[in-house]
C-alpha positions in Angstrom: -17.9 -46.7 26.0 -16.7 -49.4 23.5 -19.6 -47.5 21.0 -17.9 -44.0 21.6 -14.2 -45.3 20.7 -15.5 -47.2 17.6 -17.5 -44.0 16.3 -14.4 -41.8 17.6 -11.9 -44.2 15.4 -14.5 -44.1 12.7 -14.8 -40.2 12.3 -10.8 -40.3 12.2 -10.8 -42.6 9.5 -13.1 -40.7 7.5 -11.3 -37.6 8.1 -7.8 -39.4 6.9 -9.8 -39.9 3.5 -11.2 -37.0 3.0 -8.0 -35.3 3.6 -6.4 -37.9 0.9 -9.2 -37.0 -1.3 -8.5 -33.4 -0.6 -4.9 -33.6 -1.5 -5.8 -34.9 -4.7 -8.3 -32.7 -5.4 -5.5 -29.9 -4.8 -3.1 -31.6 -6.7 -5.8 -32.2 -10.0 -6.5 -28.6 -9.5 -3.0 -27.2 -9.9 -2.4 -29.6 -13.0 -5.6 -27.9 -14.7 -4.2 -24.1 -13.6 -0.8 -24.7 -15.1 -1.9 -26.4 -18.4 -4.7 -23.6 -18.9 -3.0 -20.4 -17.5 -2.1 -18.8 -20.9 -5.9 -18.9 -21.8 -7.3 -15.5 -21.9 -4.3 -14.1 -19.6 -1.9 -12.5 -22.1 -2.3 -10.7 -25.1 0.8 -12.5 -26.7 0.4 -16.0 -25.6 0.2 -18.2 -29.0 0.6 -22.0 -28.9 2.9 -23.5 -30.8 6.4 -22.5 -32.0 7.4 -19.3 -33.4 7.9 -19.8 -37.1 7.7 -17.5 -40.2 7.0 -18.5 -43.5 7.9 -16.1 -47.1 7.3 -15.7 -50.6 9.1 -12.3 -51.8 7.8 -11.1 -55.1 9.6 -8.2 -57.0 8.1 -5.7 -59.5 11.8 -4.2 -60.9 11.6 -0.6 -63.0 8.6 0.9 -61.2 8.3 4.1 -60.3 7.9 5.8 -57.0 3.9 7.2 -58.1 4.1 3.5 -58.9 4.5 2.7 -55.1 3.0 5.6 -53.8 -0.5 4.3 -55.2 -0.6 0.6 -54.5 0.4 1.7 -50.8 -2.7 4.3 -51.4 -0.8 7.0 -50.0 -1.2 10.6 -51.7 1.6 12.0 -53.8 1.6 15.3 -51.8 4.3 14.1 -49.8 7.0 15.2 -52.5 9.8 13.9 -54.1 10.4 12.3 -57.9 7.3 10.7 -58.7 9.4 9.7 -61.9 12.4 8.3 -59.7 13.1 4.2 -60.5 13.6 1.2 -58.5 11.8 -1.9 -57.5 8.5 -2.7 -55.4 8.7 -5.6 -53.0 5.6 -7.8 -52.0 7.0 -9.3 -49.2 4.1 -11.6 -48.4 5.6 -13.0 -45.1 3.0 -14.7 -42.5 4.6 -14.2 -38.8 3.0 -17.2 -36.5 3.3 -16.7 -32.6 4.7 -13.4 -32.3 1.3 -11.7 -30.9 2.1 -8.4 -29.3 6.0 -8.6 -30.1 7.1 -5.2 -31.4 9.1 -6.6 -35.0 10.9 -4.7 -38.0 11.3 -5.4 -41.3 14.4 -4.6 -43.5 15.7 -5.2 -46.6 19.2 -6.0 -48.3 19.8 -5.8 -52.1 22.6 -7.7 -53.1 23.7 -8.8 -56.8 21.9 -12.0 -58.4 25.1 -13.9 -57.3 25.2 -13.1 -53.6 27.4 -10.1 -53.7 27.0 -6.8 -51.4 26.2 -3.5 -53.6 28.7 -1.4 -53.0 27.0 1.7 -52.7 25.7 2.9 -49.2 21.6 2.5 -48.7 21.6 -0.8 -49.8 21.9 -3.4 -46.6 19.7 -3.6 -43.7 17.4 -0.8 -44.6 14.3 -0.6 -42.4 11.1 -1.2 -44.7 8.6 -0.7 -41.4 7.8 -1.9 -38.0 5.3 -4.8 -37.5 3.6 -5.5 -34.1 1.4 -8.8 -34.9 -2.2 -8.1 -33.0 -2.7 -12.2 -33.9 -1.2 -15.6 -33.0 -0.9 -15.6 -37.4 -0.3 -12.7 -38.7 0.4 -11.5 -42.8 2.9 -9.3 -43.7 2.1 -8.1 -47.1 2.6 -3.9 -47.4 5.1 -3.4 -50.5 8.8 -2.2 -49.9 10.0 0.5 -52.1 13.7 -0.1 -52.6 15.8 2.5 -54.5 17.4 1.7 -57.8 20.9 0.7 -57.4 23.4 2.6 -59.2 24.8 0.0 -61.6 22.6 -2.2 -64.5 22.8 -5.4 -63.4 20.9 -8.5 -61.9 20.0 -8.6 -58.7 18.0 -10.3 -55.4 16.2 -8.6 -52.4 16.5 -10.7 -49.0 14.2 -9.6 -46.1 15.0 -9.5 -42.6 12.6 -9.7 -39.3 14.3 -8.1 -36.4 13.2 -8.0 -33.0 13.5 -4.6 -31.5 13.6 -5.5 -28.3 16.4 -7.9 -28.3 18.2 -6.6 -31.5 17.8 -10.1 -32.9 17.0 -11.5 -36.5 14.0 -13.5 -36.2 14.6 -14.4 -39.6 16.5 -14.2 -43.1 14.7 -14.8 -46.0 15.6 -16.7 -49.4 16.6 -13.9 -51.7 13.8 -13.0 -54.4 14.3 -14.5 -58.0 17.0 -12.3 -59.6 15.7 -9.4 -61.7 17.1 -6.9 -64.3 18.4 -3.2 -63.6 18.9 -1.5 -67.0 
């Protein structure tokens, strides 16, 4: 009888381990699933935090054939091939916003920070974005229309999110440049 209780209190202290060992073995497990669950199960998950770095250049007095070709678009779509204003190489790289539906606008103001008077010249939507990577460039040119006064002036870009309504971002304005 005495063999029976000793292999009776044996099997229940194995079983108290086990169950310890089990416990942690649950416990390492959820760790692993928490730290690892954004790997491979969503499109838009992107380590790290959201950031997005510019460099605006400006080709001022070019023409809209100008713009049409480096965006190698035909010229069927009418309008004055001959009209003036600037093209804008935004060269923006968006980092962790996989999957997020973004636009991209523009704001001409004078070299010195002021609005332009005229209407068609703040917050004008250049093009919706919808990064497909965790780094994304951001380098189609912007036609912007010649403004109605000679002057100098600076282009600012702005990243909006269109779900939210929020800007992401606000550029430095481009170098000033001429309007004659």
């Amino acid at each position: 009888m005495a063999r029976v209780r000793r292999a009776a209190r044996l099997v229940a202290d194995y079983a108290k381990e086990l169950g310890a060992v089990a416990s942690a073995l649950g416990a390492i497990v959820a760790l692993v699933l928490v730290f690892t669950s954004h790997i491979g199960c969503s499109s838009t998950a992107c380590q790290g935090d959201p950031k997005i770095t510019e460099h605006i250049d400006v080709r001022p007095d070019a023409t809209w054939r100008d713009f049409l070709v480096e965006r190698n678009v035909s010229e069927a779509g009418g309008g004055d091939l001959n009209a003036r204003g600037a093209i804008v190489h935004p060269n923006l790289v968006l980092d962790h916003y996989k999957g997020d539906h973004l636009q991209l606008k523009w704001t001409l103001t004078r070299a010195n920070g002021t609005a332009v008077a005229a209407p068609g010249y703040s917050n004008q939507l250049a093009y919706g974005v919808k990064p497909d990577r965790c780094s994304d460039p951001v380098s189609d040119p912007i036609w912007v229309n010649r403004p109605p006064e000679r002057g100098r002036y600076r282009v600012e870009l702005l990243v909006y999110d269109v779900g939210s309504g929020v800007v992401l971002h606000t550029s430095d304005p481009s170098a000033p440049f001429a309007v004659s």
